[in-house]
VEXTORSE-207783 format. One record per residue: residue in one letter; residue number from 1; y, z, x of N, C-alpha, C in turn. Coordinates in steps of 0.2 Angstrom, whole numbers, plus 5000, padded with zeros to 4 digits. Example, Ala and Ser with C-alpha at 12.3 -4.5 7.8 and 13.67 -1.06 7.14 Angstrom:
! VEXTORSE-207783
type;seq;n.yy;n.zz;n.xx;ca.yy;ca.zz;ca.xx;c.yy;c.zz;c.xx
a;1;4972;5039;5066;4978;5039;5062;4984;5039;5066
s;2;4989;5035;5064;4995;5036;5068;5000;5039;5064
//
This chain:
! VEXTORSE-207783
type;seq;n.yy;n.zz;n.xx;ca.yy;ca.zz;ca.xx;c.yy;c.zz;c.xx
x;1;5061;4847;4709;5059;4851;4704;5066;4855;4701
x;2;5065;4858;4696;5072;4861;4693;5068;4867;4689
x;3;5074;4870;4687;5076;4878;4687;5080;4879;4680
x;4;5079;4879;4673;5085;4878;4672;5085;4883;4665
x;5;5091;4884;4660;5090;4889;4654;5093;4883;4651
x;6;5092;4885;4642;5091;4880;4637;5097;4881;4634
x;7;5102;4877;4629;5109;4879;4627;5105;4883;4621
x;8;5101;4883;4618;5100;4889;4610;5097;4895;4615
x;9;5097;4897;4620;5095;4904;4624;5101;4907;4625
x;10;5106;4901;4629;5112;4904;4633;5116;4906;4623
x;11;5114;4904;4619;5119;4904;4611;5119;4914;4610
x;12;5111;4913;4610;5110;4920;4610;5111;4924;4617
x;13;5112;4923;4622;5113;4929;4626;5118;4924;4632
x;14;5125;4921;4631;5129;4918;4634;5131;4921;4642
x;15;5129;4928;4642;5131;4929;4649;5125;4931;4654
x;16;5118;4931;4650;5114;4927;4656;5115;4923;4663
x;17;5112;4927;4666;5114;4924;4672;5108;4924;4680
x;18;5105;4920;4681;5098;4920;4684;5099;4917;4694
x;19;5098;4921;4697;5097;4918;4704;5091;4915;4703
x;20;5089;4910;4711;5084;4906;4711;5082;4904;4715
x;21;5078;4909;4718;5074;4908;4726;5068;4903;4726
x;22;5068;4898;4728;5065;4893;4728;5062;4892;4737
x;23;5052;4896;4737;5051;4894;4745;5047;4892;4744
x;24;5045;4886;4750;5038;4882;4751;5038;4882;4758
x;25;5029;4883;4759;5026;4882;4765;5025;4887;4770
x;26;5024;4893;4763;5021;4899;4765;5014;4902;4767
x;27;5012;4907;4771;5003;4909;4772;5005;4914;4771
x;28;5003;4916;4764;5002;4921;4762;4995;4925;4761
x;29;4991;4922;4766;4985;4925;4766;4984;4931;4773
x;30;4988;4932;4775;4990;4936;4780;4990;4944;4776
x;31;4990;4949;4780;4990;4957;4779;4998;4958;4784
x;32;5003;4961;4778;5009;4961;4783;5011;4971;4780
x;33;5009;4973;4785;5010;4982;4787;5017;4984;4783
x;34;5021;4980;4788;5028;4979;4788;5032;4980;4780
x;35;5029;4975;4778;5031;4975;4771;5029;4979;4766
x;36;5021;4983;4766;5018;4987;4761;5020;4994;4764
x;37;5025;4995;4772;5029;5003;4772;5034;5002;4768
x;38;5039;4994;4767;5043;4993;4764;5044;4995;4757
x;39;5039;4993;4753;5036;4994;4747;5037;4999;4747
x;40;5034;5004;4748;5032;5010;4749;5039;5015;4750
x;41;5042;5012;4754;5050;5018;4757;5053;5015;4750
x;42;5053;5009;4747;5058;5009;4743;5058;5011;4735
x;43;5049;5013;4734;5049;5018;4729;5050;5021;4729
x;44;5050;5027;4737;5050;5033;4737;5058;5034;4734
x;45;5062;5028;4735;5071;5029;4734;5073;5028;4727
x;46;5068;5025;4725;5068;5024;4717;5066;5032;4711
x;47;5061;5033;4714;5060;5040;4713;5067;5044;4714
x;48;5068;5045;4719;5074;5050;4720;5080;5049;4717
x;49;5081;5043;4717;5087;5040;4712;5087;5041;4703
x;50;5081;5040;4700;5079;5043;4694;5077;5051;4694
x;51;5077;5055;4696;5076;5060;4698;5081;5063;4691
x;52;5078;5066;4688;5080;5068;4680;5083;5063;4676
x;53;5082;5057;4678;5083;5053;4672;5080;5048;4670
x;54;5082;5046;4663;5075;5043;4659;5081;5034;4661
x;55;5074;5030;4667;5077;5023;4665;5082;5020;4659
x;56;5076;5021;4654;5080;5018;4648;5086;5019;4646
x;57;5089;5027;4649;5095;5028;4647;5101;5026;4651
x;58;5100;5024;4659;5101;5021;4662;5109;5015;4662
x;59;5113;5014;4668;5117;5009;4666;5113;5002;4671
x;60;5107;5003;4672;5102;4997;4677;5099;4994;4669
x;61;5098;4998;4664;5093;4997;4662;5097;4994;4655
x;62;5099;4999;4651;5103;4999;4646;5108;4989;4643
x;63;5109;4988;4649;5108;4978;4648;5105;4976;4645
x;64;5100;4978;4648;5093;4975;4647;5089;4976;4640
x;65;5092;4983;4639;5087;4982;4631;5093;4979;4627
x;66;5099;4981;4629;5105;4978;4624;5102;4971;4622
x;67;5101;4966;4626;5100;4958;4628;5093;4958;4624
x;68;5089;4964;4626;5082;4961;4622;5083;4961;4614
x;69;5087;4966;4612;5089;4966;4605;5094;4959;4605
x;70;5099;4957;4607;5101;4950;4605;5097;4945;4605
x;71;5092;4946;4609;5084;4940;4609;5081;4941;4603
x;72;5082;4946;4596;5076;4946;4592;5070;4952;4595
x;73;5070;4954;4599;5065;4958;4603;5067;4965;4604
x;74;5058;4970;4601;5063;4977;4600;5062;4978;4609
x;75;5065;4983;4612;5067;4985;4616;5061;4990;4618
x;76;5061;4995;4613;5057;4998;4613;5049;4998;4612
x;77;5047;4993;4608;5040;4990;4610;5039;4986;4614
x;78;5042;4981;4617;5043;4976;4624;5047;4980;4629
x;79;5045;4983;4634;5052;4984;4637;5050;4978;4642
x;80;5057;4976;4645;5060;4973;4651;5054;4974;4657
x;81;5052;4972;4660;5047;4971;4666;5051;4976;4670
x;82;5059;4975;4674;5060;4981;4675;5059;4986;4672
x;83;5062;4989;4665;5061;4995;4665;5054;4999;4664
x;84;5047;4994;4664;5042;4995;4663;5043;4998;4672
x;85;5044;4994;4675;5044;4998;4683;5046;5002;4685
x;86;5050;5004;4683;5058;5009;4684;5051;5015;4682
x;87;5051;5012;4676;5048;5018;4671;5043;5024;4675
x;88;5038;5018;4677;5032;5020;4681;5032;5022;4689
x;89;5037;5021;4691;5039;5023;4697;5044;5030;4697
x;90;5047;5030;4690;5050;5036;4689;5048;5042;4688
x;91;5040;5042;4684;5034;5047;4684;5031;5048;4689
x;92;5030;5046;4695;5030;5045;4700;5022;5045;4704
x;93;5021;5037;4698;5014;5035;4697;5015;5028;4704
x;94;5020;5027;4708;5021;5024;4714;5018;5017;4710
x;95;5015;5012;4716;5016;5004;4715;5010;5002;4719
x;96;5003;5000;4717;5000;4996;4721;5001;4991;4725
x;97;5001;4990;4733;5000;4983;4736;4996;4978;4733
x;98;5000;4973;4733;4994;4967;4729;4994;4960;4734
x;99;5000;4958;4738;5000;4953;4741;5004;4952;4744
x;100;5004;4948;4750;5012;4950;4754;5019;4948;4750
x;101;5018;4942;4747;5022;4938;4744;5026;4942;4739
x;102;5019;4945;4732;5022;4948;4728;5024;4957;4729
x;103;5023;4958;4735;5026;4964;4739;5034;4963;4740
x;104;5033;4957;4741;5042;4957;4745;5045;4959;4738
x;105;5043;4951;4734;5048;4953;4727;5046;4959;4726
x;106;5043;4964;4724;5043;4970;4720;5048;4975;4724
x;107;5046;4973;4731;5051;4979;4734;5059;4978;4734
x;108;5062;4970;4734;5070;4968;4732;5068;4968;4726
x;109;5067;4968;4720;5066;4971;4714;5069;4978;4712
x;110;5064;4982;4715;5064;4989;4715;5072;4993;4716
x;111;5072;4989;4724;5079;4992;4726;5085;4990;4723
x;112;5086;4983;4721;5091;4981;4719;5092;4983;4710
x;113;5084;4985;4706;5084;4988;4700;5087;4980;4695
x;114;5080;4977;4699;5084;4969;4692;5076;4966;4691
x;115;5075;4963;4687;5069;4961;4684;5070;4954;4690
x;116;5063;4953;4693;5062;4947;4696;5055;4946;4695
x;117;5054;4937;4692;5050;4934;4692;5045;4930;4700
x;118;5042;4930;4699;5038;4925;4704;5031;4922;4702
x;119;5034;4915;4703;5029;4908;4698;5026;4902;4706
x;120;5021;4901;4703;5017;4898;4711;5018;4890;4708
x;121;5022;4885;4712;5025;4882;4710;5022;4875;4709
x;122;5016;4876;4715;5010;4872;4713;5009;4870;4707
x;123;5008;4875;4702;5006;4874;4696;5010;4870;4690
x;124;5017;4871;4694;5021;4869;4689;5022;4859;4689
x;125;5022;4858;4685;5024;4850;4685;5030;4849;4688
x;126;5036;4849;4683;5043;4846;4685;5047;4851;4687
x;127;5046;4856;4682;5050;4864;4684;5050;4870;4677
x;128;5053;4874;4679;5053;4879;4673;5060;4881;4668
x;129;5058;4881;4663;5063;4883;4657;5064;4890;4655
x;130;5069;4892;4653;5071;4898;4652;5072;4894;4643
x;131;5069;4897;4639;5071;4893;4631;5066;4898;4628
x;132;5067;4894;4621;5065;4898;4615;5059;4894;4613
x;133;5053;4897;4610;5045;4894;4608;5046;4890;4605
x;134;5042;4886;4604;5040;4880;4601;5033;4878;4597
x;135;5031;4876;4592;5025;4873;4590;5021;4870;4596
x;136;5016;4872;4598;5012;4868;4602;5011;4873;4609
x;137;5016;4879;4609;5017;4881;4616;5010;4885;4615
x;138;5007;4889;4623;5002;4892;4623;5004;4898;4629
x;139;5000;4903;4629;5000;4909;4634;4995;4913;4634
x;140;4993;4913;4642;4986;4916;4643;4990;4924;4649
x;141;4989;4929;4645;4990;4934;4647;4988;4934;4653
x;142;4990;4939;4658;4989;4941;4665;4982;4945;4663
x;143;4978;4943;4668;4971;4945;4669;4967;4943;4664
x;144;4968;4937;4658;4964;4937;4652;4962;4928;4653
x;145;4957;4927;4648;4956;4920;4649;4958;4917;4643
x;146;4959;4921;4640;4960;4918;4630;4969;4917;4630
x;147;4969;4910;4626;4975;4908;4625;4978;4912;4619
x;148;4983;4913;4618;4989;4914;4613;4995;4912;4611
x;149;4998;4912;4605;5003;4909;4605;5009;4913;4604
x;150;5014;4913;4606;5021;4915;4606;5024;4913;4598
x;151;5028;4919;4597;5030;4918;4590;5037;4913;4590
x;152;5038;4909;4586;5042;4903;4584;5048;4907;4586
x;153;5052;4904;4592;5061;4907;4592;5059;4910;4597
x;154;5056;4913;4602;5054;4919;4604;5055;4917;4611
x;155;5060;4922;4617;5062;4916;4621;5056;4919;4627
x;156;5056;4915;4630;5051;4912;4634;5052;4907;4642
x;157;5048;4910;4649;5049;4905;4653;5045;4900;4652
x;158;5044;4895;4651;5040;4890;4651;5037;4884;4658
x;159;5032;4883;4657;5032;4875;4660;5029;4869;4655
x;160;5033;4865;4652;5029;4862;4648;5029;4864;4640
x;161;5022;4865;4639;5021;4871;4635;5015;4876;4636
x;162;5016;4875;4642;5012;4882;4646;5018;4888;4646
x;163;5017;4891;4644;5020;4899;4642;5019;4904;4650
x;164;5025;4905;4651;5023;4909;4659;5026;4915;4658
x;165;5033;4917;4653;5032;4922;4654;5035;4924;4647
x;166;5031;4928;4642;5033;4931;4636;5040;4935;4636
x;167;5043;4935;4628;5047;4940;4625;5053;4940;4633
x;168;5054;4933;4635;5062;4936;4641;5057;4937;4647
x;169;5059;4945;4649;5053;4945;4655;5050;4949;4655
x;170;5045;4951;4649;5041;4957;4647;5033;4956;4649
x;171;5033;4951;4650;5025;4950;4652;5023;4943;4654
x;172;5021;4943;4661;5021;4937;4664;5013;4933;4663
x;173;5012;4926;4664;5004;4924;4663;4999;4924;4667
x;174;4993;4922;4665;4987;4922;4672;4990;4916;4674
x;175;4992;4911;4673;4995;4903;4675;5000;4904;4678
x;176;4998;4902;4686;5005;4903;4689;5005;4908;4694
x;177;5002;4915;4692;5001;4919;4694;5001;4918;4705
x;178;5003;4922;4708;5004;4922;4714;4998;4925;4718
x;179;4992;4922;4720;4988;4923;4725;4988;4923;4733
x;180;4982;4925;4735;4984;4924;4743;4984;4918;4746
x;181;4979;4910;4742;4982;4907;4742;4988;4902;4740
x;182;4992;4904;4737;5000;4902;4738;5003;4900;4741
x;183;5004;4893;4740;5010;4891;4745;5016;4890;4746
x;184;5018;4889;4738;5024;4889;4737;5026;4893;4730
x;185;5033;4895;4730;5035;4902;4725;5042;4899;4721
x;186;5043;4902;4717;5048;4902;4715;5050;4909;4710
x;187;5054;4913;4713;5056;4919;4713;5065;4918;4707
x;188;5065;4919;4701;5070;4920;4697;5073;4927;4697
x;189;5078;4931;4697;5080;4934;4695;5087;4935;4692
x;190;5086;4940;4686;5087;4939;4680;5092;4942;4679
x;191;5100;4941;4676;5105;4947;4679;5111;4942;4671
x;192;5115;4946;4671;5123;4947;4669;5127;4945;4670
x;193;5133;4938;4670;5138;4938;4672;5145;4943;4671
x;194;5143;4947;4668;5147;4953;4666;5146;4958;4670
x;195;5140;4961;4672;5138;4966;4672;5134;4967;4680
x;196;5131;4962;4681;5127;4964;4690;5125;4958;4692
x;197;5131;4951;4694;5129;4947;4697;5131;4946;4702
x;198;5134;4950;4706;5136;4952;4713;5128;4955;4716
x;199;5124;4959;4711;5118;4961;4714;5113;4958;4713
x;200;5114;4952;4709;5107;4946;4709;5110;4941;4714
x;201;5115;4944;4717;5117;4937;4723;5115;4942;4729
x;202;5116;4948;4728;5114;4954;4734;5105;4953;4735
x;203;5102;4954;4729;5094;4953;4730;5091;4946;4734
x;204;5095;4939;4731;5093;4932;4732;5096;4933;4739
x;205;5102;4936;4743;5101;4934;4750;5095;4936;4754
x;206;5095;4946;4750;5090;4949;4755;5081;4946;4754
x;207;5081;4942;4749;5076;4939;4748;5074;4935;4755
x;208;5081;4930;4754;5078;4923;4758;5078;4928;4766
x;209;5083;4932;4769;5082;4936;4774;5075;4939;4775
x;210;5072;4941;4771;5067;4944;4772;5060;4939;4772
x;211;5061;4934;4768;5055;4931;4767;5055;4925;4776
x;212;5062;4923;4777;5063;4921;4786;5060;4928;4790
x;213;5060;4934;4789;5058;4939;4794;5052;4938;4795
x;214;5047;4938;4788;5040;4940;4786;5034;4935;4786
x;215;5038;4930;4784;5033;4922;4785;5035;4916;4789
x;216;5041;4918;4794;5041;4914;4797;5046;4908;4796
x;217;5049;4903;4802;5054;4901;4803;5051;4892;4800
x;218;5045;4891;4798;5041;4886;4797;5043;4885;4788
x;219;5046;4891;4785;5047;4890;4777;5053;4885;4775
x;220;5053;4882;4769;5059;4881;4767;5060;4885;4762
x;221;5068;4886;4761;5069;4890;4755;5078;4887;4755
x;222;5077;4884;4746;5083;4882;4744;5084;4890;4739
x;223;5091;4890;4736;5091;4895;4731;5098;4893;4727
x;224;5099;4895;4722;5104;4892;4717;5105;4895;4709
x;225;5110;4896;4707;5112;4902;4703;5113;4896;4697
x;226;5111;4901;4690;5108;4896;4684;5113;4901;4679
x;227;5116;4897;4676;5121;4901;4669;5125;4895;4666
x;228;5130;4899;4661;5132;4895;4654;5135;4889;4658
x;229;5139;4891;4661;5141;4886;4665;5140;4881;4671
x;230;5132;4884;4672;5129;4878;4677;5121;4881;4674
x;231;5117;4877;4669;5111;4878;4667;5106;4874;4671
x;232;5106;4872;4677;5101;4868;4679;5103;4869;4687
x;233;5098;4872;4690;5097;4871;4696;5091;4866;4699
x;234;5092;4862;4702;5086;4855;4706;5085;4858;4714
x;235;5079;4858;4716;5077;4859;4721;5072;4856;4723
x;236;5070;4854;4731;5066;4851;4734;5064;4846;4730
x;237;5070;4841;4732;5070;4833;4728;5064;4830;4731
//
């Protein structure tokens, strides 16, 4: 499988730059305590960290709408999946448990303050593109049944032309999506080679560390860093 961004994405935003957690052979149908306190302690530090401050004004955050404006995309009406998190964690509306899997990412997410994706790879054919829309392409919103389409140019994670995640990483799809039975993930996060890709290499260790802690010495997990100058990462040939 592969992992890859497209040369008219990297045109528009060249310092792009995406970790690549790549695990298989997971039971995610388990209840793990352990992780849902984790969750938990790492909002409450998120909260205190914004503690009079508005995200968006932010130097976590402030990238991220820069980068949505050089995508074409307001900032303001889409925001960033992070800053949508930041945001709602910031008013101190906390973070539902939903799954052990999608637990872990949200709590390396949270703490490290970086937008991370997670895509059930089952689903996917060959692999995922980071690229810009196309005629034909489709997207079935998170919790909807009805298809829509992406506007022309619009960058987008793909499989195919299955649409996984809208507008960069503003809104992810019901396809793909991470249930309790899942077994295999594939987790991207989404970072700077300017600006915070020491911390998208900080989140991808404590990822693979934590997911060895929580599921077990039975997983495989590859991981692999995607940018201008290496847009293709290949896993589990």
């Amino acid at each position: 499988m592969y992992y890859q961004v497209s040369k008219e994405f990297i045109e528009k935003l060249p310092t792009a730059y995406f970790g690549a957690v790549a695990v298989r052979g997971l039971d995610n149908t388990r209840e793990i305590p352990e992780l849902e306190q984790m969750l938990a302690e790492n909002v409450v530090s998120c909260e205190a960290y914004f503690a009079g401050k508005k995200p968006k004004e932010t130097e976590d955050i402030v990238p991220y709408r820069m980068a949505f404006t050089s995508l074409g995309i307001n900032p303001n009406k889409f925001l960033c999946s992070i800053e949508a998190l930041l945001t709602l964690i910031a008013k101190g509306k906390g973070f539902p448990h939903i799954n052990a899997a999608v637990d872990l990412g949200n709590a390396v997410s949270i703490k490290h303050r970086l937008p991370m994706g997670a895509h059930d790879l089952d689903t996917i054919d060959e692999g995922l593109d980071v690229r810009l829309a196309v005629e034909g392409d489709t997207f079935i919103p998170f919790g909807s049944t009805e298809e829509e389409k992406p506007d022309p140019g619009e960058a987008v994670y793909a499989s195919g032309n299955e649409i996984r995640t809208r507008r960069w990483t503003w809104r992810q799809s019901e396809r793909g999506k991470i249930t309790e039975e899942t077994k295999a993930i594939l987790f991207p996060i989404d970072g700077f080679s300017d600006v915070n890709a020491e911390e998208v290499h900080k989140a991808a260790d404590e990822l693979v560390e934590l997911l060895h802690r929580y599921f077990g010495d039975g997983i495989e997990i590859e991981v692999g860093y995607v940018s201008k100058e290496q847009p293709r990462f290949e896993f589990f040939k």
